[in-house]
MIKETOR-994598 format. One record per residue (C-alpha): residue number from 1; chain; y, x, z. Coordinates in steps of 0.25 Angstrom, whole numbers, plus 2048, in hexadecimal, padded with zeros to 3 digits. Layout:
<sites>
{site NUM "A" {Y X Z}},
...
</sites>
This chain:
<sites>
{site 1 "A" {37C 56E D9E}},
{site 2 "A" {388 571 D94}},
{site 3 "A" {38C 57E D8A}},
{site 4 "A" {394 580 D82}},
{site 5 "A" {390 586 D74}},
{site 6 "A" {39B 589 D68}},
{site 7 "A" {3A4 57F D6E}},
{site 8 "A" {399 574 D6E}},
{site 9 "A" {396 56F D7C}},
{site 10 "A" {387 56D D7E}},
{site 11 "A" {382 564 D8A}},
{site 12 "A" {374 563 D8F}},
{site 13 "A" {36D 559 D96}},
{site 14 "A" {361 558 D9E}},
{site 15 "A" {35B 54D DA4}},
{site 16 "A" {351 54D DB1}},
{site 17 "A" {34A 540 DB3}},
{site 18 "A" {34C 53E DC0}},
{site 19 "A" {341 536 DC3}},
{site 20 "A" {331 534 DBE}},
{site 21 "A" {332 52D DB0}},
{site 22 "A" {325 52A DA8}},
{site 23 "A" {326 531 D9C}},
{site 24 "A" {31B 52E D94}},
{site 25 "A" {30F 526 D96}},
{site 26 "A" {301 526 D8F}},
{site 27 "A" {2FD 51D D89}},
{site 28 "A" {309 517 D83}},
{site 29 "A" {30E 50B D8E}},
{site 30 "A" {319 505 D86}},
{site 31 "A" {320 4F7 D88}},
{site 32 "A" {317 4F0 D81}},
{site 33 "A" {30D 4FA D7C}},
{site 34 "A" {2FD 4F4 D7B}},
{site 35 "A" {2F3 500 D7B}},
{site 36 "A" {2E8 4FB D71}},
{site 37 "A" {2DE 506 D72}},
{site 38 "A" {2CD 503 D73}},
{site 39 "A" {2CC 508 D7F}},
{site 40 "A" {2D9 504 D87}},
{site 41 "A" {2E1 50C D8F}},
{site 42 "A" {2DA 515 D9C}},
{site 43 "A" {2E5 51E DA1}},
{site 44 "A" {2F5 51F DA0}},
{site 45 "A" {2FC 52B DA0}},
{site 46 "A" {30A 52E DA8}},
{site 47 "A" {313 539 DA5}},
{site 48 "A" {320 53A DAD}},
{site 49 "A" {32B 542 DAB}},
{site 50 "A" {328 549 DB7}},
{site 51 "A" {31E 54B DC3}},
{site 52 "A" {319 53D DCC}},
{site 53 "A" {313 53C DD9}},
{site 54 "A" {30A 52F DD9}},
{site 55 "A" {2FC 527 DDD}},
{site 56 "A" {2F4 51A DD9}},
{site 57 "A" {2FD 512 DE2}},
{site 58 "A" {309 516 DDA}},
{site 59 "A" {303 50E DCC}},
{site 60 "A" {2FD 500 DCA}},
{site 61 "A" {2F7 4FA DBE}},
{site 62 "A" {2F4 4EC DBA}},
{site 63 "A" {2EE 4E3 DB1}},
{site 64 "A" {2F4 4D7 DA9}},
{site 65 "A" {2EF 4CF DB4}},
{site 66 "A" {2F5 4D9 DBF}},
{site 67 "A" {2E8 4DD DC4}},
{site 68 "A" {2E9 4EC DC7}},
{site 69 "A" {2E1 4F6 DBF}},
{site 70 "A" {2DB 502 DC5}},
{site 71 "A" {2E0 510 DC1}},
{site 72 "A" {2E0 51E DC6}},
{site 73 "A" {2ED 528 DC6}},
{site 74 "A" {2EF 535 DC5}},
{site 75 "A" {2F9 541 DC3}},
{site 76 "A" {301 540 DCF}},
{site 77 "A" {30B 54C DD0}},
{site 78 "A" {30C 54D DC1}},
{site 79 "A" {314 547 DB5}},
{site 80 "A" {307 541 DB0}},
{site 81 "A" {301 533 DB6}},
{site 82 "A" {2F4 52F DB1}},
{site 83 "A" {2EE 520 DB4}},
{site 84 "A" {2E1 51E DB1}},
{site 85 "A" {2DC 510 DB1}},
{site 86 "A" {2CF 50B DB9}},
{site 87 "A" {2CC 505 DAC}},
{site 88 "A" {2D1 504 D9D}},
{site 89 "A" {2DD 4FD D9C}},
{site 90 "A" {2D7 4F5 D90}},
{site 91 "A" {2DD 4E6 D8A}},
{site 92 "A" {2E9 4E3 D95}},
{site 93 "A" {2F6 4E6 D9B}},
{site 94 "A" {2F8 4EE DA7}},
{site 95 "A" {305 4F2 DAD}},
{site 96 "A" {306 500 DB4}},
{site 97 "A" {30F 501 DBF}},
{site 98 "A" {313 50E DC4}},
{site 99 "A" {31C 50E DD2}},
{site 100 "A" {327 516 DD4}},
{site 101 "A" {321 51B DE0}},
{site 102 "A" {31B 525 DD5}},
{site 103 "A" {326 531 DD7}},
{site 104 "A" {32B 540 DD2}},
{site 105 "A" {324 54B DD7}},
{site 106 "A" {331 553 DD6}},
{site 107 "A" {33A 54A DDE}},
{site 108 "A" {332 53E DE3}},
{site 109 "A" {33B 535 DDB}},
{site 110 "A" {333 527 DD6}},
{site 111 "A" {330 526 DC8}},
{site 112 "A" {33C 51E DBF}},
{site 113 "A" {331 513 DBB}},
{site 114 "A" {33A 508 DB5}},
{site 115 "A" {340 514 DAD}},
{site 116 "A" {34E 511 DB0}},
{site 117 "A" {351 521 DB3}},
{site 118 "A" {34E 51F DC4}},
{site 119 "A" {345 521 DCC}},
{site 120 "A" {33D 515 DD0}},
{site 121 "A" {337 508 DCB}},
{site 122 "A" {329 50A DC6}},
{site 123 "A" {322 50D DBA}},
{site 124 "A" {31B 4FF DB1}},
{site 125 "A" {314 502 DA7}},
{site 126 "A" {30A 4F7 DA0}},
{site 127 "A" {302 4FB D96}},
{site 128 "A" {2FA 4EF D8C}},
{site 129 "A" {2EC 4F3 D87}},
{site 130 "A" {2E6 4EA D7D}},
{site 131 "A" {2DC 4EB D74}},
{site 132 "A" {2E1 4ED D64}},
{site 133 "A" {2DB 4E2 D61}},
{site 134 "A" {2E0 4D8 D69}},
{site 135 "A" {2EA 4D2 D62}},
{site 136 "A" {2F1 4C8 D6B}},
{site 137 "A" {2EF 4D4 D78}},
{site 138 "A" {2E7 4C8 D80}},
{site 139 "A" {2DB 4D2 D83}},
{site 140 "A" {2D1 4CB D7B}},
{site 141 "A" {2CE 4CD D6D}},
{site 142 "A" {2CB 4C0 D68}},
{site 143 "A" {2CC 4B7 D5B}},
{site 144 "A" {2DC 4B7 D5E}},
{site 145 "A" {2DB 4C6 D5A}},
{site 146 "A" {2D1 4C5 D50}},
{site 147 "A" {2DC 4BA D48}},
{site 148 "A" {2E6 4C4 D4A}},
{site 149 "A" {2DE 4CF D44}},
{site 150 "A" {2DB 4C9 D39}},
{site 151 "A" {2E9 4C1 D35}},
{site 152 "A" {2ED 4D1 D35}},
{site 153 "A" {2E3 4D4 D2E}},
{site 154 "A" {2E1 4CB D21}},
{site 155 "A" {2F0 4C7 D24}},
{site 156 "A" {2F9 4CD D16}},
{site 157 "A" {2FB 4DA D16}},
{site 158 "A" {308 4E1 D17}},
</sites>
């Protein structure tokens, strides 16, 4: 809109997105991001910026090797989309794919996946669990770490 008030023009915007975009996702899945908790990670939370009609069929997940790891979905017809993993996700990489088969409640229009502002292309997330004390992220905490560990350790301090 646009007013005028003592001689200053005023403009407002607003901005609809016009297609399902994730907004925020728990745990943190950034570029790069390696999750190094105990216990691994056993769910991911979705939130979108508005309501999404999906199934199962509309996610996959993999390991590193591609294998497929078991989940269950839920929160269809809401903003919210919780995967719970079959098991732990615990010392690997695993890449989430969410299809842009997943769509609006509202208008039906397929979720903007690539984030490039349209509807389509899907969702990749991949998210990297190792353990804290696996230095060089090869799975195993072996004598390779334990050199690491202590190099930082007795190295000179700061």
């Amino acid at each position: 809109g646009y007013s005028t008030h003592h001689g200053i023009d005023n403009w407002s915007v607003t901005i609809h997105l016009l297609v399902p975009t994730l907004l925020m996702r728990e745990p943190s899945v950034e570029a790069d991001d390696v999750h190094t908790g105990p216990n691994g990670v056993d769910s991911l939370r979705l939130l979108w910026n508005e309501g999404v009609v999906f199934s199962a069929a509309d996610i996959t997940i993999t390991d590193e090797l591609g294998g497929d790891v078991l989940f269950s979905v839920s929160g269809s017809n809401s903003r919210f989309m919780t995967i719970v993993f079959g098991e732990v996700l615990l010392n690997d990489e695993y890449t989430i794919t969410i299809r842009d088969t997943v769509v609006s409640t509202e208008t039906g229009a397929a979720i903007d996946g690539d984030n490039d502002g349209l509807a389509g292309g899907d969702a990749v997330l991949v998210m990297e669990h190792r353990s804290p004390f696996d230095s060089d992220r090869d799975g195993d905490i072996d004598l390779v770490d334990f050199s690491a560990f202590q190099e930082e350790f007795t190295g000179p301090l700061p």
